[in-house]
NUSE-612894 format. One line per 4 residues: number of its first residue (from 1); for each residue y, z, x of N, C-alpha, C, O, CB. Coordinates in Angstrom, 2 decimals, decimal comma. Glycine has a CB too. Layout:
REM residues N
NUM	Y/Z/X/Y/Z/X/Y/Z/X/Y/Z/X/Y/Z/X | ...
This chain:
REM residues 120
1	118,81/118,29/106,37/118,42/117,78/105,06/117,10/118,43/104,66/116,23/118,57/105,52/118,29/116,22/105,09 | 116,85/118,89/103,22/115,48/119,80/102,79/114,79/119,18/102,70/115,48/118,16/102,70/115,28/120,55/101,74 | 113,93/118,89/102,61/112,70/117,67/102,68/112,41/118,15/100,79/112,92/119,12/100,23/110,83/118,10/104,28 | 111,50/117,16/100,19/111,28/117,42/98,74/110,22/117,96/98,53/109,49/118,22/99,48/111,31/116,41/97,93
5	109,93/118,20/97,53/109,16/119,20/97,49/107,77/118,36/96,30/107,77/117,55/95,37/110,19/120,72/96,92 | 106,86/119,11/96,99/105,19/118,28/96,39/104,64/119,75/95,93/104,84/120,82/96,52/103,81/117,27/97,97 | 104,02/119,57/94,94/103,20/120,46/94,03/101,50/119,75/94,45/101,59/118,54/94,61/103,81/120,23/92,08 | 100,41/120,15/94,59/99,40/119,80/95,20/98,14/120,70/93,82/97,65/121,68/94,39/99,56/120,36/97,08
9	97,84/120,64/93,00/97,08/120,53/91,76/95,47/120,64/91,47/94,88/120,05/90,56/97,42/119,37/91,36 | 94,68/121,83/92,76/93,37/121,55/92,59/92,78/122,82/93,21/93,29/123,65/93,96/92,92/120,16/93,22 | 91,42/122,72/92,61/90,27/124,06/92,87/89,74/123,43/94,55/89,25/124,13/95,43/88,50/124,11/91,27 | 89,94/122,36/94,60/88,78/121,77/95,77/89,78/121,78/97,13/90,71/120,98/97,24/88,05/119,83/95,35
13	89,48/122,66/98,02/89,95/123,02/99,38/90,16/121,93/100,23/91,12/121,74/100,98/89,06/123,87/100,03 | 89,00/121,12/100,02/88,73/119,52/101,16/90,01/118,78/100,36/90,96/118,52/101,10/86,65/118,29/100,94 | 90,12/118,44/99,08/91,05/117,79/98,66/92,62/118,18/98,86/93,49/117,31/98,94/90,70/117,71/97,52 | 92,90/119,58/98,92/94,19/120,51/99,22/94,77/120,18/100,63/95,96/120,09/100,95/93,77/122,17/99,20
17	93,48/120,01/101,51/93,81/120,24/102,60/94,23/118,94/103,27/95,02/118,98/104,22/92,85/120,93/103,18 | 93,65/117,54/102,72/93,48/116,36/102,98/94,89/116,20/102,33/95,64/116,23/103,31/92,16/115,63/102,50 | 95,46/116,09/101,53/96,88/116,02/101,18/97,91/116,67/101,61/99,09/116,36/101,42/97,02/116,20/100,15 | 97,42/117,81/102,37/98,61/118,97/102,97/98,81/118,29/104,31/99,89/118,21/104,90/98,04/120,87/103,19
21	97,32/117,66/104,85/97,46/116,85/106,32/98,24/115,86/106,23/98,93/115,55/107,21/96,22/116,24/106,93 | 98,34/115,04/104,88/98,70/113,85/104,84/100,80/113,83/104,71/101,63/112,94/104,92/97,67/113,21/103,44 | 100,92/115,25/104,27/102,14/114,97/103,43/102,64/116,20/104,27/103,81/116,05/104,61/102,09/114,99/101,54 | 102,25/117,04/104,57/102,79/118,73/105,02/103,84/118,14/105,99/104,98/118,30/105,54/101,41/120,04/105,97
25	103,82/117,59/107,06/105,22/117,15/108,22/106,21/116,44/107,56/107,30/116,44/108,15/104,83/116,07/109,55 | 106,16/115,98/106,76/107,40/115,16/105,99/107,94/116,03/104,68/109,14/116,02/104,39/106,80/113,52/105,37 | 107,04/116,73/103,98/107,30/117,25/103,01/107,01/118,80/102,61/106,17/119,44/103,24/106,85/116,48/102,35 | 107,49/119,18/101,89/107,65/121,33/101,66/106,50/120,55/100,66/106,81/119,73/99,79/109,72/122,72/100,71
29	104,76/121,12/101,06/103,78/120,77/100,00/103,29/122,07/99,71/102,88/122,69/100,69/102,62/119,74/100,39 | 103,24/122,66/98,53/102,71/123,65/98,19/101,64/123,84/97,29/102,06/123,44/96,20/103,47/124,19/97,92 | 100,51/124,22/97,18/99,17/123,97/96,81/98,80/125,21/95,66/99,10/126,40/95,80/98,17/123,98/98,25 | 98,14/124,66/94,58/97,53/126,02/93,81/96,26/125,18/93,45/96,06/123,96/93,37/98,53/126,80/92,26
33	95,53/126,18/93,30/93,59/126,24/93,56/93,79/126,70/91,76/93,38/127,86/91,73/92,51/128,03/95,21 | 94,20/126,33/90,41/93,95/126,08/89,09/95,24/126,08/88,25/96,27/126,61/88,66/93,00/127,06/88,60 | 95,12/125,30/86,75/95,92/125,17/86,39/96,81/126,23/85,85/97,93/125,91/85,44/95,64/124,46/85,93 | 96,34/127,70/85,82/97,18/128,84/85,54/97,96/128,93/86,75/98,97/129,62/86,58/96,41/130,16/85,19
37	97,88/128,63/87,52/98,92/129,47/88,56/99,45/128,53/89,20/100,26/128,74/90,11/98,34/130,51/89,62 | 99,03/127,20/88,76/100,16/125,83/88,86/101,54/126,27/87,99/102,72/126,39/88,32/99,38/124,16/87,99 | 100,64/126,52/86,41/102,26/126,92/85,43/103,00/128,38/85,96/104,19/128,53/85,69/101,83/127,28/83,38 | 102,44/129,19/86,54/103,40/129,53/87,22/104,20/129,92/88,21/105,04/130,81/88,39/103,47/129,74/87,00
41	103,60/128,82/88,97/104,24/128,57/90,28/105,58/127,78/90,24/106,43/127,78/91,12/103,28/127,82/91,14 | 105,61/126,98/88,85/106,66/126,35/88,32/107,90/127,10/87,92/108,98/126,52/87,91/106,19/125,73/87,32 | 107,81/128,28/87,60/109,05/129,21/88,00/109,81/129,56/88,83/110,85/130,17/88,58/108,97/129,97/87,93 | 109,36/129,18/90,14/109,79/129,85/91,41/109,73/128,28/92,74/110,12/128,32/93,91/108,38/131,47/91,80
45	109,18/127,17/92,07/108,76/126,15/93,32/108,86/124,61/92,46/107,90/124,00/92,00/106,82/126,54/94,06 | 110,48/124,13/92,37/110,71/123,03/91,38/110,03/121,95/92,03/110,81/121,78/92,97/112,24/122,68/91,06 | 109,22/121,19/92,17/108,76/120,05/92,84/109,59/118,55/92,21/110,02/118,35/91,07/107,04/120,06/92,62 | 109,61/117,60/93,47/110,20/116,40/92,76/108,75/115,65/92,36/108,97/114,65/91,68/111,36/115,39/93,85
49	107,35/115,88/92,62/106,44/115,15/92,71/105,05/116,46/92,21/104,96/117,59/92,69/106,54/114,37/94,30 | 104,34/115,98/91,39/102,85/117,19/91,38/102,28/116,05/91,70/102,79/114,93/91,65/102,09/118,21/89,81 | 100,74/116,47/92,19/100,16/115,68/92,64/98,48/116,79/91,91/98,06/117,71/92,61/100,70/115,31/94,43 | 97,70/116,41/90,33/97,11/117,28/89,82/95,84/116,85/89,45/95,82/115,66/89,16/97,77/117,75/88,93
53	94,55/117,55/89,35/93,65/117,15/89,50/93,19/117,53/87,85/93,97/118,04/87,05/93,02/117,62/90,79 | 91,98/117,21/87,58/91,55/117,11/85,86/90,27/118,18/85,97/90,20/118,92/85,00/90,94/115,17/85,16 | 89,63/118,29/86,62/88,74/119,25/86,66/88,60/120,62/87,15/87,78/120,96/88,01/88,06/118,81/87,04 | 89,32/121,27/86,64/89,11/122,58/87,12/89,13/123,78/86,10/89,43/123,64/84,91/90,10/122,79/88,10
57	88,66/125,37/86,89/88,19/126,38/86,39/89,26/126,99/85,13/90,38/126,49/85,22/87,90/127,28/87,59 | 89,14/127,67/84,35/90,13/128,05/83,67/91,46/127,33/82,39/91,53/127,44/81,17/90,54/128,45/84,69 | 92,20/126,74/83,22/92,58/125,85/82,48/93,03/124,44/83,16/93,95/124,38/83,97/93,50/126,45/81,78 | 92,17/123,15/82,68/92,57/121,89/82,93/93,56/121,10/83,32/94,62/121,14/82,71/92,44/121,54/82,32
61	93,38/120,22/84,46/94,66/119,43/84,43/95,32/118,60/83,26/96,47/118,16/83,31/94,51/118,58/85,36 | 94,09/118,37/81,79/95,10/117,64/80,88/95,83/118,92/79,76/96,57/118,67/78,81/94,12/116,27/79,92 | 95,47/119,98/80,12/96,09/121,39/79,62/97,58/121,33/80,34/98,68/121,11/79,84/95,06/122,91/80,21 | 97,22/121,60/81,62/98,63/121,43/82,50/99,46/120,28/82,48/100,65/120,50/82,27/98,39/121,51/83,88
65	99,15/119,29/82,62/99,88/117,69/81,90/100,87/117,66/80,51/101,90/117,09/80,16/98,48/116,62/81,33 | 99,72/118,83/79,83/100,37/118,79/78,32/101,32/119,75/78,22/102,31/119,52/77,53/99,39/119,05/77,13 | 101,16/121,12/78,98/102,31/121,97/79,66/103,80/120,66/80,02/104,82/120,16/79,55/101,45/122,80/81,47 | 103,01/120,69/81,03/104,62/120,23/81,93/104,80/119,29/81,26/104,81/120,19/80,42/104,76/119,76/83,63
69	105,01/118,07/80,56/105,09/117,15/79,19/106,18/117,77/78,19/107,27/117,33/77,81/103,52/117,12/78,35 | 105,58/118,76/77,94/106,04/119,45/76,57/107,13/120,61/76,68/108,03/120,91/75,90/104,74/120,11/75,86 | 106,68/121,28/78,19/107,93/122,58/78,55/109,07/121,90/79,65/110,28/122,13/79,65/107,05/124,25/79,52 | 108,34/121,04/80,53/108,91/120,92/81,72/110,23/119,56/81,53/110,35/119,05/80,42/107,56/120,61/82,86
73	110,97/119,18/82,47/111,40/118,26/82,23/110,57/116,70/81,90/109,45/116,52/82,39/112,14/118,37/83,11 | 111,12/115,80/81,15/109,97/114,78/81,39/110,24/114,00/82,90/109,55/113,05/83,25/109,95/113,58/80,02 | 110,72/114,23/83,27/111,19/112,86/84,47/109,93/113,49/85,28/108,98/112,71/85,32/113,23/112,83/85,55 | 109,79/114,29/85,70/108,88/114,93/86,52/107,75/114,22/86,71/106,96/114,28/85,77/108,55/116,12/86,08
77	107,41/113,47/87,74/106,44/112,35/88,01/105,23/113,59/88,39/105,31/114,46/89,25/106,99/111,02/89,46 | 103,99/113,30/87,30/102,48/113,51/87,34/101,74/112,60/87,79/101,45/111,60/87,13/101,95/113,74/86,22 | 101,23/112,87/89,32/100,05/111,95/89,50/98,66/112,41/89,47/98,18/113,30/90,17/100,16/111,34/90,68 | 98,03/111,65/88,53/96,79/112,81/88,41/95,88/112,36/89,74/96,00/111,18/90,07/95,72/112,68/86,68
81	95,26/112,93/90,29/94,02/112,66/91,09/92,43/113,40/91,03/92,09/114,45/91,58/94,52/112,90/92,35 | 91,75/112,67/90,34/90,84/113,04/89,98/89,40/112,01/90,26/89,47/110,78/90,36/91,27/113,35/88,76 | 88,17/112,76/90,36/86,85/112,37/90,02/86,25/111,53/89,16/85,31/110,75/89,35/86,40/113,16/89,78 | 87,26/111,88/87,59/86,73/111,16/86,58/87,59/109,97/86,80/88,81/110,02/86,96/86,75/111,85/85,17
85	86,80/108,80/86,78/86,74/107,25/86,95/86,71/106,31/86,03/87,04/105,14/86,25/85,78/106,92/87,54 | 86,26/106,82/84,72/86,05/105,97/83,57/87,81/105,77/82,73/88,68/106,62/82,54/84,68/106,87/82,47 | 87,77/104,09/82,37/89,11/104,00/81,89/89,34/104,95/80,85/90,53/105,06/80,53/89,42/102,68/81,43 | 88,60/105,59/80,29/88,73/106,79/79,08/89,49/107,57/79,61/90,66/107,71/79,25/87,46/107,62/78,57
89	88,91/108,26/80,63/89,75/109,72/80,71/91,33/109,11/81,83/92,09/109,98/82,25/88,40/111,35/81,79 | 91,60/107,69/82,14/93,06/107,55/82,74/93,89/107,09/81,63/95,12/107,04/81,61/93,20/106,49/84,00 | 93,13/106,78/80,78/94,17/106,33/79,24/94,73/107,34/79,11/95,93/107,51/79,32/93,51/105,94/77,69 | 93,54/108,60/78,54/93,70/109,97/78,10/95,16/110,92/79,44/96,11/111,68/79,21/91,68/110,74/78,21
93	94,66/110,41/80,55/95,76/111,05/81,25/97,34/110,68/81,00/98,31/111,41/80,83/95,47/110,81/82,62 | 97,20/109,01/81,05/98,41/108,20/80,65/98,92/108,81/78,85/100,04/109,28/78,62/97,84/106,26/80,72 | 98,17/108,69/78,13/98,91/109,35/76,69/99,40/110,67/76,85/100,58/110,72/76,51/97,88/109,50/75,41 | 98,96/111,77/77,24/99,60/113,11/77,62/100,52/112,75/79,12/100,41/113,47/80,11/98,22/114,42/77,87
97	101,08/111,99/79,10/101,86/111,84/80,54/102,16/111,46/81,88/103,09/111,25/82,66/101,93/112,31/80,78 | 100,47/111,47/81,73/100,74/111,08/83,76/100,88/110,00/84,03/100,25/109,09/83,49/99,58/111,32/84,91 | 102,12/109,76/85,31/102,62/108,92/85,74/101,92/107,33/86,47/102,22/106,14/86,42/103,26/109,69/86,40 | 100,55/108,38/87,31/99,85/107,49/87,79/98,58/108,08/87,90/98,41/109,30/87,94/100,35/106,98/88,91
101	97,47/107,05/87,96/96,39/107,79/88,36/95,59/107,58/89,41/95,64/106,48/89,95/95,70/107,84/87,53 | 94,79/108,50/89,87/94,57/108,26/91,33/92,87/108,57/91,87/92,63/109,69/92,33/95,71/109,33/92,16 | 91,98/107,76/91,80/90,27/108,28/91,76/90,18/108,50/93,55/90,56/107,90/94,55/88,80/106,67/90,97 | 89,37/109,89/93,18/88,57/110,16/94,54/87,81/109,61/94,87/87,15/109,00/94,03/88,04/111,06/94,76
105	87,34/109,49/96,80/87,96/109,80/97,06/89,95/109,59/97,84/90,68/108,62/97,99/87,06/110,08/97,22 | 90,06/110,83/98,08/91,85/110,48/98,70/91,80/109,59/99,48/91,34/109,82/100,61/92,73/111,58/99,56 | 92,29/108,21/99,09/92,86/107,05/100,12/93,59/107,03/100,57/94,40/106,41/99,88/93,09/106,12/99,97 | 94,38/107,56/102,16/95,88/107,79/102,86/96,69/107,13/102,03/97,57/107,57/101,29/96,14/107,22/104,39
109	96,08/105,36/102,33/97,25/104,61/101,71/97,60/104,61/100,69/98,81/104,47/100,50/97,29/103,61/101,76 | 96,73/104,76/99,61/97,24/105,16/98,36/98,15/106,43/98,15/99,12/106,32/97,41/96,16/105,31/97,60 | 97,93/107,43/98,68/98,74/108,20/98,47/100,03/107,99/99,27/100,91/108,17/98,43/98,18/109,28/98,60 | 100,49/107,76/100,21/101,87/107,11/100,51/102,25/106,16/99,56/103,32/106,30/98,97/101,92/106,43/101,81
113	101,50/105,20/99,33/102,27/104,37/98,16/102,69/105,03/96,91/103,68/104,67/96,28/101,43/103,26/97,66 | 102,01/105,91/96,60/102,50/106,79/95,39/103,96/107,51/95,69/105,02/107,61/95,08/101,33/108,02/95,08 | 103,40/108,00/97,08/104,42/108,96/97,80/106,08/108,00/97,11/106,72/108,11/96,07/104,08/108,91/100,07 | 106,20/107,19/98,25/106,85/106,10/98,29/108,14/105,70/97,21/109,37/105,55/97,22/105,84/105,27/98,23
117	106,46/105,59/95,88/106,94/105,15/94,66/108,11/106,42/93,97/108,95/106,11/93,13/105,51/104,84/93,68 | 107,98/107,43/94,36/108,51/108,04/93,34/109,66/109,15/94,20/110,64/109,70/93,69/107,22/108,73/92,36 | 109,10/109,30/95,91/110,02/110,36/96,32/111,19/108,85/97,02/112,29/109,27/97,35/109,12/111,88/97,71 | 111,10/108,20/97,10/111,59/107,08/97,83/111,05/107,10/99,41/111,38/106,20/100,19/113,21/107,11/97,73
């Protein structure tokens, strides 16, 4: 059986790596360091789950949100995980799409429960 596949959404290495520990034995997790080469990694690496961060170089996770929203299928569960903490910017994530949101830093358990929620 293929295991499913996780999209992993960030510039920050400690955060990449802390989710690749958490999820890599159960799941095909594949990681991109900004939101250009998230969109097109999406050509070649269908994920059942992204897992995307809001701050980064080049172009943004609510750039990429509004990408995959608008090109991608909608079912495609976005969990954002990010720094910014204020209910502003998880509204702002929730109106362009994302499924759930998730403040640093990475809580195991939280992220299995997300896991959980959406890969079964």
């Amino acid at each position: 059986m293929s295991k499913a596949k996780i999209l992993v959404v960030d510039d920050d290495p400690v955060c990449t790596g802390v989710l690749l520990s958490l999820l890599g034995e159960d799941y095909e997790v594949i990681s991109a360091n900004s939101g250009s080469s998230a969109i097109s990694l999406l050509d070649s690496f269908s994920p059942q789950l992204i897992f995307l961060d809001i701050t980064m170089p080049d172009v943004n996770g609510y750039h990429v949100l509004k990408h995959l929203k608008d090109e991608q299928e909608s079912t495609l569960p976005v969990v954002v995980i990010s720094s910014l903490t204020e209910d502003s910017d998880k509204d702002f994530a929730k109106k362009l799409g994302a499924d759930d949101y998730v403040s640093k830093p990475i809580m195991p358990d939280a992220i299995y429960k997300i896991v959980a929620k959406y890969l079964g």
